[in-house]
N, C-alpha and C positions, 0 to 999 in steps of 0.2 A: 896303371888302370887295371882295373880286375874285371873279370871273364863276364861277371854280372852286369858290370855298370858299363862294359864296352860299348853299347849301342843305347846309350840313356839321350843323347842328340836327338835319336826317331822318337822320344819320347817328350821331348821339348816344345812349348808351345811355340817356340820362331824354327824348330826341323821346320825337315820337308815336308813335303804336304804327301806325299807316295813315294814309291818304287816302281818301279815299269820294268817289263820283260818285253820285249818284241822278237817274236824267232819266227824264223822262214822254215816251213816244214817240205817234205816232198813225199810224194809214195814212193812206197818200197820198188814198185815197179819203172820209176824213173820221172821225171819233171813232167814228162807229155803222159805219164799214167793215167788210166780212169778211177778216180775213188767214189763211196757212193756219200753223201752227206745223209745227216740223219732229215725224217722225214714225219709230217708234221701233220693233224688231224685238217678237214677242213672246219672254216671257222668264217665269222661276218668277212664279206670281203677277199676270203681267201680260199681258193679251190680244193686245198689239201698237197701235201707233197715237198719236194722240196722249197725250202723260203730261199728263194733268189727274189731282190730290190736292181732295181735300174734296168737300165735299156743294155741289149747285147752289144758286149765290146766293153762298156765299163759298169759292170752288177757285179753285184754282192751275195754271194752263198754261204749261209750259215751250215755251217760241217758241224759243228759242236757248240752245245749252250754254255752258257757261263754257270745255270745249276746241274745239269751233267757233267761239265768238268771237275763242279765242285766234289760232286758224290763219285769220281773215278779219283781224285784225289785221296781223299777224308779216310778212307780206309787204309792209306798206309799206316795209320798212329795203330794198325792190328801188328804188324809187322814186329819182329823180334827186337828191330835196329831200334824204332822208335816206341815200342808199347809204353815201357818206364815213364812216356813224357804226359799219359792219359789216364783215367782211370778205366778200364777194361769193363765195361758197362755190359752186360747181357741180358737177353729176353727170352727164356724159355720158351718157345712154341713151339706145341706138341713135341717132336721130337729133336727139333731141333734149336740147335737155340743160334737168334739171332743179335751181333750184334747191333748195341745201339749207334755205331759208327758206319754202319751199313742203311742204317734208316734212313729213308729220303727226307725226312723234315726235319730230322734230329729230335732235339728235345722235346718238340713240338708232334710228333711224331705218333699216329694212333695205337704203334705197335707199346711205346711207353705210355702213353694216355692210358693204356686199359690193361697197364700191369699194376704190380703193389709199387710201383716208383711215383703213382701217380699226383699222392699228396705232397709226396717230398718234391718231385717237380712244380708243382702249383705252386706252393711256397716258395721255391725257389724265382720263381716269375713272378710273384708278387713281389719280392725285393725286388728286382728287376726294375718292374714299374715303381720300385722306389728309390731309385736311383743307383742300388747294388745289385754289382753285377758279380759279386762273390761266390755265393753258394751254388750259384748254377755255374760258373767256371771248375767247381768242386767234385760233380756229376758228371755235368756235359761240355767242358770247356772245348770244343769243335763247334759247339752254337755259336761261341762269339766267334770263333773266326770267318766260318762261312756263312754264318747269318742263320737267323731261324725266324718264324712267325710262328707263333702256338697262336694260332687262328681258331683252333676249336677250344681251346681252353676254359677254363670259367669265367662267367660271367665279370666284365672288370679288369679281366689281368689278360689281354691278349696280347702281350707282350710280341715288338716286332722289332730285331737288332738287324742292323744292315750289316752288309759282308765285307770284311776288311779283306778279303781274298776274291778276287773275279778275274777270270779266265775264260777268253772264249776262242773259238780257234774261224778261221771265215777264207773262204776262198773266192778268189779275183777273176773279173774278165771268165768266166767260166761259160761251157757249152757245155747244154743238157744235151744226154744220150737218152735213145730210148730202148728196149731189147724186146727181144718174143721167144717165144720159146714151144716146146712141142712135147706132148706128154706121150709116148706110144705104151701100151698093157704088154706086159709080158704076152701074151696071146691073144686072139679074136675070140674075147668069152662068149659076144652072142653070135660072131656068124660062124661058131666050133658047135652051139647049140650048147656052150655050157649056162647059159645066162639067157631068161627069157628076152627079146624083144623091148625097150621100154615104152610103153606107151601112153605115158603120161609125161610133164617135164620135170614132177618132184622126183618120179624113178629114174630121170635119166640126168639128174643134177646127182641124187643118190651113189649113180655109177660111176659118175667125175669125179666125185666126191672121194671115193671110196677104190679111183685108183683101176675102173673096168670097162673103161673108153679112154679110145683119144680125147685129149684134153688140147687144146690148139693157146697158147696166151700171150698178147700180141700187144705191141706200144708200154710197152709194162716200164718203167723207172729202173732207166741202165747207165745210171753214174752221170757224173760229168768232169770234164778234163778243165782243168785250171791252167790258162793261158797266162793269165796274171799272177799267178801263185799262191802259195798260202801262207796263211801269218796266225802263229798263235799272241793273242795282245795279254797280257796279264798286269794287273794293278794292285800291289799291296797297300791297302792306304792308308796310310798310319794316321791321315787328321781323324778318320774315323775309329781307328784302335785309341784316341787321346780321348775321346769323346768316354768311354769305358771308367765306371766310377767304382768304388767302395766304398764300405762305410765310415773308412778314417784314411787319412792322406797317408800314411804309411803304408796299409792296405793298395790301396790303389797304385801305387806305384810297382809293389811286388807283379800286381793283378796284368797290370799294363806291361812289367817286364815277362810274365809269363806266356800272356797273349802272343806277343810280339815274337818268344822262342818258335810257339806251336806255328803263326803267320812264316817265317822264316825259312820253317824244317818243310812244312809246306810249298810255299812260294819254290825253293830252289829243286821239289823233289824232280825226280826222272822217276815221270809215270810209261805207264806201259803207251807201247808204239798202237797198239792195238785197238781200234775204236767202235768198231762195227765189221761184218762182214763184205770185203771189199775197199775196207778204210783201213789201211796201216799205212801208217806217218811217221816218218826220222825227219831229223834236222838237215835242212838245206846246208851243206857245207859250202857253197858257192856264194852265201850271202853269210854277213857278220851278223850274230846277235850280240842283242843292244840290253843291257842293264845298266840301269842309270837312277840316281836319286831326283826327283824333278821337286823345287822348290817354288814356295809361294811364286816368289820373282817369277818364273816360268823359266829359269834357269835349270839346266840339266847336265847332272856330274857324273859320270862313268864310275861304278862300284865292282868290284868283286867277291864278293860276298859267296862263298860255296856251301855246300852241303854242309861240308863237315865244320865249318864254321857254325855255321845254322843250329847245328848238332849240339856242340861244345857249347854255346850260349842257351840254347834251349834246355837243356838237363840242370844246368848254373842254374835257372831262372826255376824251374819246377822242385826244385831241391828249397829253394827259398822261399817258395808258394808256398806248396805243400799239398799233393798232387792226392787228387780223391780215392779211398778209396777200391777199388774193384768188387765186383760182383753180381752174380747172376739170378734174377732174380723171375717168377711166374708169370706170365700171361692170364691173364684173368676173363674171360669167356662169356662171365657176366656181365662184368665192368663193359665189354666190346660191346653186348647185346641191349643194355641201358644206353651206350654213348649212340648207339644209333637211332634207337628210339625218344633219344631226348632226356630221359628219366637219370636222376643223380643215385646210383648207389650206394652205400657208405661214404656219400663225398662231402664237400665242404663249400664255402661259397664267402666272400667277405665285399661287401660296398654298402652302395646310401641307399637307401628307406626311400622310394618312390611313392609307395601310398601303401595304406593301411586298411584293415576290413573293417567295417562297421561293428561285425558282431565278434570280433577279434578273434576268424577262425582262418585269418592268412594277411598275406601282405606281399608287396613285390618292390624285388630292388631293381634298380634302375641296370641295364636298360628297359628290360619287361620280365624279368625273369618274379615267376609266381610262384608264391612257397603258402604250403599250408601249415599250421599248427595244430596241436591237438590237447588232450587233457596232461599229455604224457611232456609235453615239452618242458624245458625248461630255460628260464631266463637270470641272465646273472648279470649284475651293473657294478664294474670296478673289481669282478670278482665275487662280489658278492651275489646272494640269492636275491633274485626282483621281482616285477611283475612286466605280463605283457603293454601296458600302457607305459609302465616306467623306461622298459626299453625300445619297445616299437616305437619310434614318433618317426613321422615324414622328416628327411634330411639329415639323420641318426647314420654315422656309421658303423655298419654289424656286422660281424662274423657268426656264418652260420653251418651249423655241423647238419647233412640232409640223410634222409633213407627215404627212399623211393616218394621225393620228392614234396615228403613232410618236414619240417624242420624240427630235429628231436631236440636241440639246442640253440639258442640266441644269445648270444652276448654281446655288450658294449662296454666303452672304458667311461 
């Protein structure tokens, strides 16, 4: 069996249906430690703060999300061990440049929206929605692993792939702490007579502010201790890496083995201990973790699958793809200042003919998006030169080239 085809099973439509990871984590400071879980806006329903479910003695605390862990992941494919397996995607901004593997949406991502990557990614998401899932593995293959939604996308192509990689880490049976605290000034600015008196409450929120009074802060969110312990749960799930298509069965299979590499080098890594201030987590050596293939049956098989496994099949599989690419590419400040205001610059747009104007000085494609024409436009049917009645018809599919929210081209096949 070659290094390639070693794991072509997870790639079978009768495999398993996942992988599963279960690990007992503890803090650094010991089992009975205080950690803090991350901490969450309020919202319908919910106060704000930490998300603990159930009653005390058996509730549930969310330490880490499933797309938090994703994005403390996703950045190892920067790393020297693993870069070879990605294309090294960048974003100019001002002076820094970020990468696209740092972006919290990925592909979908406004920091790539409103660079020059932005048509190559649309197109790339219009195959997408057409059943390939090629050329965006080519750019951004971290999208298919941990998912991506280009929710702001164009009009048509909001393309939304689920994540074959989820990870979340939750603590048990937990008791919330609360702390207080006390701010003392290096010195008594106003009763020294450096600092007048305040006598209003914006000057004397000013002085708190700024660090020239006691500051007293009291019931404030101080950790909570996990009696029932913590568990990081993680799901690689392969019926959803099977789901992943190309445009010819030969493709696909490469696509599905190269996926499954990046899933793998992922799934097995050893990320940082480090979660938040007050959160560091290692593995419970007192409890066994569990890797295991779980199959349709509900049958569950004990794997060892390591890193450097992961490694050696992952490089196999991208060597056979044919890994995108690198490169760094501008931030575009316009493009950011039209995505906000709505307006398309230099951009593009492709779906159905919703309705048509009367006096044939616009037309909108479904869902509502409203496009104007003008003397300057032009229309082409099969490639060839047309007219706007030959191409505009209601239920007509078009592609349209825009500026600032005219359509300077129309085309249909």
């Amino acid at each position: 069996m070659s290094e390639l085809t070693k794991f072509d099973h997870y790639l079978s439509d009768d495999g398993p249906a996942a992988l599963v990871i279960r690990e007992w984590l503890t803090p650094v400071e010991g089992p009975d430690g205080v950690l803090f879980p991350a901490t969450f806006a309020s919202g319908d329903n919910f106060p704000g703060g930490y998300n603990i479910d159930g009653e005390a003695g058996k509730n549930v605390c969310l330490v880490d999300t499933v797309g938090s862990q994703a994005n403390r992941i996703e950045p190892i494919f920067k790393d020297e061990k693993f870069r070879h397996l990605v294309p090294q995607i960048g974003v100019q901004a001002g002076e820094k440049v970020v990468s696209i593997l740092e972006a919290g949406h990925r592909a979908g991502d406004a920091l790539v929206r409103c660079s020059s990557l932005k048509e190559t990614i649309d197109a790339a998401f219009r195959k997408v929605m057409a059943g390939d899932c090629e050329p965006l593995a080519k750019i951004a293959p971290t999208s298919l692993v941990f998912g991506v939604w280009n929710s702001r996308g164009e009009t048509g192509f909001q393309a939304k792939l689920p994540r074959v990689i989820a990870s979340t880490i939750r603590a048990y049976n937990v008791r919330k702490l609360t702390r207080s605290a006390q701010f003392n000034p290096a010195t008594e600015y106003v009763n020294n007579k450096l600092l007048p008196e305040p006598t209003d409450k914006a000057t004397k929120d000013a002085y708190a502010e700024r660090g020239f009074i006691h500051v007293p802060a009291s019931g404030s969110h101080g950790g909570v201790i996990a009696d029932g312990g913590i568990r990081r749960d993680a799901t690689l799930g392969l019926a959803a890496l099977r789901l992943l298509q190309a445009s010819e069965s030969a493709k696909t299979l490469a696509l599905r083995r190269y996926i499954l590499g990046l899933a793998l080098v992922a799934f097995t890594a050893n990320t940082s201990a480090y979660l938040r201030q007050g959160c560091m987590l290692v593995l419970d050596t007192d409890k066994p973790r569990e890797f295991v293939e779980v199959h349709p049956t509900g049958e569950r098989k004990p794997i060892g699958i390591t890193q450097a496994d992961a490694l050696k099949y992952a490089t196999a599989a991208a060597e056979a793809f044919g890994v995108g690419a690198s490169q760094t590419v501008p931030f575009d400040p316009v493009r950011a200042t039209a995505d906000v205001s709505g307006d398309a610059i230099a951009g593009s747009a492709t779906g159905e003919v919703k309705a048509v104007a009367t006096n044939k000085k616009g037309f909108t494609l479904k869902p509502n998006t409203k496009l104007k024409v003008n003397d300057a436009t032009v229309y082409t049917k099969s490639g060839e030169p047309s007219k706007f009645e030959d191409v505009l018809t209601v239920g007509a599919f078009v592609s349209v080239e825009i500026v600032d929210k005219v359509a300077v081209k129309v085309s249909v096949q």
